[in-house]
C-alpha positions in Angstrom: -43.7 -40.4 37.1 -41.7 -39.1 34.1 -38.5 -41.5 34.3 -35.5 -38.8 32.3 -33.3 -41.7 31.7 -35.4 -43.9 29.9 -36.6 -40.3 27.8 -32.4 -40.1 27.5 -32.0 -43.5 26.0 -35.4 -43.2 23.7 -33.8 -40.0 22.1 -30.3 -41.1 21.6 -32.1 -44.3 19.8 -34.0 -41.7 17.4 -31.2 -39.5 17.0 -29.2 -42.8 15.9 -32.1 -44.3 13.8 -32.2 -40.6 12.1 -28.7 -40.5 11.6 -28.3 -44.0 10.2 -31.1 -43.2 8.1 -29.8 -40.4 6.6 -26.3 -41.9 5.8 -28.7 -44.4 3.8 -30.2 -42.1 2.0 -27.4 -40.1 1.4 -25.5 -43.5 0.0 -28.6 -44.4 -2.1 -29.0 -41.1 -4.0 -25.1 -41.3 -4.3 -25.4 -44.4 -6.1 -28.5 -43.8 -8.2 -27.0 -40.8 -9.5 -23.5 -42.5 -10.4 -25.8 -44.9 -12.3 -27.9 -41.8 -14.4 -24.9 -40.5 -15.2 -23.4 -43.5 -16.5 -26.2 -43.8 -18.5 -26.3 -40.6 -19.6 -22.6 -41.0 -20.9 -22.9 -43.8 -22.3 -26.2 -42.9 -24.4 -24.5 -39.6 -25.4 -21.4 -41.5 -26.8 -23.4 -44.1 -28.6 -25.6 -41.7 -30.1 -21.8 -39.7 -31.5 -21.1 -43.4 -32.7 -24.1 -44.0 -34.7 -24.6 -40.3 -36.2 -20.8 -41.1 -37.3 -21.9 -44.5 -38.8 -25.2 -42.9 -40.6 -23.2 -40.3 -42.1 -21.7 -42.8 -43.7 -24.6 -44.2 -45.1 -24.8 -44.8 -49.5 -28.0 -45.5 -49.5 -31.4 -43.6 -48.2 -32.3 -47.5 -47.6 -29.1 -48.1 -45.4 -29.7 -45.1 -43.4 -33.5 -45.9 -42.7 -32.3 -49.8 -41.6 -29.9 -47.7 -39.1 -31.9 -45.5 -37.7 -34.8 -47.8 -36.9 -32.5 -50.3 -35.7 -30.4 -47.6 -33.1 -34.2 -46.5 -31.9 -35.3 -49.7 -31.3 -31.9 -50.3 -28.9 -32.1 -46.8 -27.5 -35.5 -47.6 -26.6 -34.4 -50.9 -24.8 -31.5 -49.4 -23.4 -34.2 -46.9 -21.8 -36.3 -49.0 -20.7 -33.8 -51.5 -19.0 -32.4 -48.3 -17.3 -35.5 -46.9 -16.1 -36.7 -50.2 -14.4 -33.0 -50.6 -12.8 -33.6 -47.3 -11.5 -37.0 -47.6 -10.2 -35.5 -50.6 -8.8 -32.7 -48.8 -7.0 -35.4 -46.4 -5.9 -38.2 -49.2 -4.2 -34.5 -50.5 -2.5 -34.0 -47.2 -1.0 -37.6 -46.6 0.3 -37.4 -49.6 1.7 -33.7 -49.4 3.9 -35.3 -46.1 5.1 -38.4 -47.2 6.6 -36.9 -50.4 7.6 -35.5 -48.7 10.8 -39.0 -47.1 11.5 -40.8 -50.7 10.7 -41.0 -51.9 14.5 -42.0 -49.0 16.0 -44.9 -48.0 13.8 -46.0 -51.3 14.0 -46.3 -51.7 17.9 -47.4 -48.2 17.9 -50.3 -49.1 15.5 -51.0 -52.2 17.6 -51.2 -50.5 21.1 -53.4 -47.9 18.9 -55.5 -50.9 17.8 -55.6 -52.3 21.1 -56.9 -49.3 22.7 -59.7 -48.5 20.2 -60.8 -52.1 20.8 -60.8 -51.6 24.1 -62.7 -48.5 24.5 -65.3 -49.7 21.7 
């Protein structure tokens, strides 16, 4: 027989999972995109800073040294930043699914169980 409470209560807990979930998402990409754009800034002000600096160059020598020495941070920089970001990305995936963890699993294993059963 089709018990409506216990349908009520297993809604309102995936309604609440959904909604916590979303809130966690919502606060993730928040915060990912605060740290792009700090990035962002930041590259775009030390890339005015060292154009000012290799203007100022006197010697074609001078300005080859400063240019390969600001690609070779930039590149750092870029690298250090992508990595925190796929970082911040791999954190996120895994405070979403985390919610949905126990379920799938038990769902899987009552799955399991049944194939072995019927085989």
């Amino acid at each position: 027989m089709f018990n409506f409470d216990e349908a009520n209560k297993k809604g309102k807990e995936a309604m609440d999972t959904a909604l916590k979930s979303y809130s966690d998402v919502s606060k993730g990409f928040q915060a990912i995109a605060a740290e792009a754009a700090e990035y962002s800034k930041k590259s775009f002000q030390d890339g005015v800073s060292h154009f000012e600096t290799l203007a100022g160059a006197k010697s074609l020598e001078t300005a080859f040294e400063l240019q390969s020495n600001f690609v070779k941070s930039s590149y750092e920089r870029f690298v250090s930043e992508a990595t925190k970001l796929g970082e911040m990305y791999a954190d996120l995936a895994k405070t979403v699914y985390k919610p949905y963890e126990a379920p799938i699993a038990k769902a899987t294993g009552k799955v399991t169980s049944a194939v072995a059963t019927a085989a």
